[in-house]
N, C-alpha and C positions, 0 to 999 in steps of 0.2 A: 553584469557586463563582463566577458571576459577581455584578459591579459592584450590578446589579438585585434578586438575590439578599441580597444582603450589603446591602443599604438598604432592602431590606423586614424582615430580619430585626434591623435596628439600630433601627427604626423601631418593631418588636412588645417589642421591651426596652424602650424609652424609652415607650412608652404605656402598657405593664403596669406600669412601676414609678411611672409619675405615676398611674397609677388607682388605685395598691395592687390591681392585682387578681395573682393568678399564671397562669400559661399552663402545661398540660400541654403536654408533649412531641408527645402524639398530636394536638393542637389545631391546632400551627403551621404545617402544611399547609395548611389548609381556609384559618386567619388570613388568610394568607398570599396564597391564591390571591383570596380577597375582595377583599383590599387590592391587587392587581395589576389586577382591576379595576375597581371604583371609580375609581385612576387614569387609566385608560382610557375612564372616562364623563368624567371629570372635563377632559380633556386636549380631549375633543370639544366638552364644556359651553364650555369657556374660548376656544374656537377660533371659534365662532360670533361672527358679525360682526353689531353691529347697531351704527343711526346716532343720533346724539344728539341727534337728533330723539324717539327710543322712549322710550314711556311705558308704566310697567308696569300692568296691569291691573286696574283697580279693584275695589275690594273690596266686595262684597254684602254686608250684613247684613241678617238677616229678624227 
């Protein structure tokens, strides 16, 4: 089992037992691979450079 492995599924313990929900067996693959990548949006989302000049986009209301 790798490191990656073994922190996604320490990860699906500690969020089922703070949500009270329970996780089938047959579930923590699918979990599993979602939450690998998400990380993978999220690593990209975080890596983007912007200058602190940027100003987020105003908000329209109708």
């Amino acid at each position: 089992m790798t490191d990656d492995k073994q922190e996604i599924d320490r990860l699906i313990d500690a969020m089922a037992a703070y949500l009270g929900l329970p996780v089938e067996e047959a579930y923590r693959a699918g979990i599993a691979g979602h939450l690998a990548v998400a990380h993978t949006i999220a690593q990209d989302v975080l890596a983007f450079e912007t200058s602190d000049e940027a100003e987020p986009a105003p908000v329209f209301k109708a």
